[in-house]
C-alpha positions as CSV (number, residue, x, y, z in Angstrom):
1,X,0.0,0.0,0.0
2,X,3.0,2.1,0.8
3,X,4.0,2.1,-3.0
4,X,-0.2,2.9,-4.0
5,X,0.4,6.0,-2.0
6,X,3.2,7.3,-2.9
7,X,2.9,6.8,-6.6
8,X,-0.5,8.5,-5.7
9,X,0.9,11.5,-4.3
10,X,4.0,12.1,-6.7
11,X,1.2,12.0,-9.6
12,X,-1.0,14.6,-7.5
13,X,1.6,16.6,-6.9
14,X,3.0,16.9,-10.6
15,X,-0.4,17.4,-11.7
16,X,-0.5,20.1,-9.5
17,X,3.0,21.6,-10.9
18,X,1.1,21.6,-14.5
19,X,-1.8,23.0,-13.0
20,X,0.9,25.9,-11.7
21,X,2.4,26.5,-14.7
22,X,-0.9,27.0,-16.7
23,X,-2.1,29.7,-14.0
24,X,1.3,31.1,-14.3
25,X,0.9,30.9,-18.5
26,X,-2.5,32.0,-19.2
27,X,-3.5,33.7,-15.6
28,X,-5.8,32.0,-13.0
29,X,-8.8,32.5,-15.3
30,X,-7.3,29.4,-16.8
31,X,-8.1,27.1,-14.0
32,X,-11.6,27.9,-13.7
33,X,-12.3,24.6,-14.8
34,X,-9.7,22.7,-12.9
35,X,-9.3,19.8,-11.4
36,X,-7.3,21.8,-8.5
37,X,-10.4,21.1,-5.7
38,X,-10.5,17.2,-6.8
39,X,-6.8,16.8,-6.4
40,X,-7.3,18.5,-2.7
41,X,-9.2,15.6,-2.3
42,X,-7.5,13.0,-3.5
43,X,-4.4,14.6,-1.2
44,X,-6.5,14.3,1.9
45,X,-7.4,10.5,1.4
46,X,-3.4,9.3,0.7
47,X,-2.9,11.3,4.1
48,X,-5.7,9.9,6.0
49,X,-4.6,6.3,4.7
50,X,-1.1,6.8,5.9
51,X,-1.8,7.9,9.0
52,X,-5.0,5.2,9.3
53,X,-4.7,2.3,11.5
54,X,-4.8,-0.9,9.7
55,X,-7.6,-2.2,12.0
56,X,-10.1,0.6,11.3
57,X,-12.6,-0.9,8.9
58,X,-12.6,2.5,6.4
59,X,-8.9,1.3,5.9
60,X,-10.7,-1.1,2.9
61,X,-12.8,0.8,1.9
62,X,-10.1,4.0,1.1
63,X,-7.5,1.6,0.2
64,X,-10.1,0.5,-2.8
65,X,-11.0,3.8,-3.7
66,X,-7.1,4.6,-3.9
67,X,-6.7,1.6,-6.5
68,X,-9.2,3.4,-8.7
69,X,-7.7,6.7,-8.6
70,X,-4.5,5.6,-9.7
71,X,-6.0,3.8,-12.7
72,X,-6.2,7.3,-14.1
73,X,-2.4,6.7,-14.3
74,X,-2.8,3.6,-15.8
75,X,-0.5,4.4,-18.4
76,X,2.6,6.1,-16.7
77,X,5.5,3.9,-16.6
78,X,5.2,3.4,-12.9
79,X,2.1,2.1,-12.6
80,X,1.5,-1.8,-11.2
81,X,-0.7,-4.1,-12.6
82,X,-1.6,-5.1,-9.3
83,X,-3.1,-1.8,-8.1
84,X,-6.2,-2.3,-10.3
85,X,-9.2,-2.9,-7.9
């Protein structure tokens, strides 16, 4: 899970690099439309997981919903097969 999350995480945080660089580019205005509040999100559940406790019974449920956010990565050379829910 250790390697979910942090592949997680270095994807949120260069999507949030390119997400920089367009506001810095073409103005804020740019972002209107961003994905900048979903990746907030997605930021908050890799932290809560890591600092989780294995026995609470969310851990599944946020672990699963982990696997199916990295799938939007599915095809960055770092992805594992064996993240796919």
């Amino acid at each position: 899970m250790d390697d979910l999350l942090g592949f997680v995480r270095a994807r949120n945080t260069e999507d949030n690099h390119a997400y920089a660089y367009v506001a810095q580019v073409f103005g804020s205005e740019a972002l209107l439309d961003s994905h900048l509040p979903l990746l907030d999100l997605i930021d908050m559940l890799a932290r809560e997981r890591t600092a989780m406790d294995g026995s609470d019974p969310r851990s599944v449920g946020l672990a699963y919903a982990l696997r199916v956010l990295a799938q939007s990565y599915a095809d960055h050379p770092d992805f594992r097969e064996e993240w796919r829910p």
